[in-house]
C-alpha positions in Angstrom: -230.8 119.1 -187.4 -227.5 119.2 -189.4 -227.3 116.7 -193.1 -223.9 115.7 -193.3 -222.5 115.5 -197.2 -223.1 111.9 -198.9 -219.6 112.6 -200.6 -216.7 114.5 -200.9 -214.1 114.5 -203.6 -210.2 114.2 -202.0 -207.1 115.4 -203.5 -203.4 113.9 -202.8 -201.1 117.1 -203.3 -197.7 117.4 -202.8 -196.8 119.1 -199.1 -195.4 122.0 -200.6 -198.3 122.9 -202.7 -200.7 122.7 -199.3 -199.7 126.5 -198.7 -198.5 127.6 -202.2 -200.6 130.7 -203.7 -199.9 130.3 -206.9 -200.8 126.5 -207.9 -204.5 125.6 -206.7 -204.8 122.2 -205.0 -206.5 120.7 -207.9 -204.3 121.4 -210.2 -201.6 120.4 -208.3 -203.4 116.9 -207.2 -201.7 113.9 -208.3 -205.3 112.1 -207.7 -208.2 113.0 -206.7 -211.2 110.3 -206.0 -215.1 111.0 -205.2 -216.0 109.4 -202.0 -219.3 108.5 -200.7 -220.1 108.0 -197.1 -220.5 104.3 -196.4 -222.6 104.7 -193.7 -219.8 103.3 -191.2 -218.2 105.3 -188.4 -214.3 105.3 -188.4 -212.0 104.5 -185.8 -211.3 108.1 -185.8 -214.6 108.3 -184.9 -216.0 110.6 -188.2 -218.0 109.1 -190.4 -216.5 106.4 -193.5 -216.4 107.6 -197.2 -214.6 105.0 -200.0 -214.4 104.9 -203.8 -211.6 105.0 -205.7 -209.4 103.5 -204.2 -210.1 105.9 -201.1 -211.1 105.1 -197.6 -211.0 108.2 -195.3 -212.2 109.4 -192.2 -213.7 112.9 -193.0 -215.1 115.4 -190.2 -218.1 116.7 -191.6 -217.7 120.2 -189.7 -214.6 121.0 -190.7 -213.7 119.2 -193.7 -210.3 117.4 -192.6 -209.2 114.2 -193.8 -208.8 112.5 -189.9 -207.4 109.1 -191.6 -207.0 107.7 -195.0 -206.1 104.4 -196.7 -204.9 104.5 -200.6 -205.1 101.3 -202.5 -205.1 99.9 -199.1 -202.1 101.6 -197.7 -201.0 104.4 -195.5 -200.4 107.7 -197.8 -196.9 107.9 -198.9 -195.1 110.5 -197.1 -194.7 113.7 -199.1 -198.7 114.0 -200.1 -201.4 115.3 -198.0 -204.5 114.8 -198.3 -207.3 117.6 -198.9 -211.1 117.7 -199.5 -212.0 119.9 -202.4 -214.2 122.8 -202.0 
């Protein structure tokens, strides 16, 4: 039986930084929020995490953001979304 994570912590970085070597992606994050799963399923169909501000659809297996909402809104293009390791 696999335990999926009760949260995650998700970073908004810049495109550019997602494959930079030089700048990590937290220090490059222009926010970062804890999310805990909600219990919900997504209309992704991953499971739900919120807080912050955050609601994201996060696949457990391979740690991708499937959807997010910020403040209520689609991300602003130019930021990415990551989950920290």
């Amino acid at each position: 039986m696999t335990t999926e994570p009760e949260r995650y912590t998700v970073l908004l970085v810049p495109e550019f930084v997602e494959q930079a070597e030089a700048v990590s992606a937290r220090d490059a994050a222009v926010r970062s929020a804890v999310v805990e799963a909600t219990g919900e399923t997504g209309e992704t169909g991953y499971p739900r995490f919120a807080g912050d501000g955050i609601v994201a659809d996060i696949d457990p297996r391979s740690r991708t953001v499937e959807a997010l909402l910020v403040d209520g809104a689609e991300l602003d293009y130019g930021l990415s979304a990551l989950v920290d390791s």
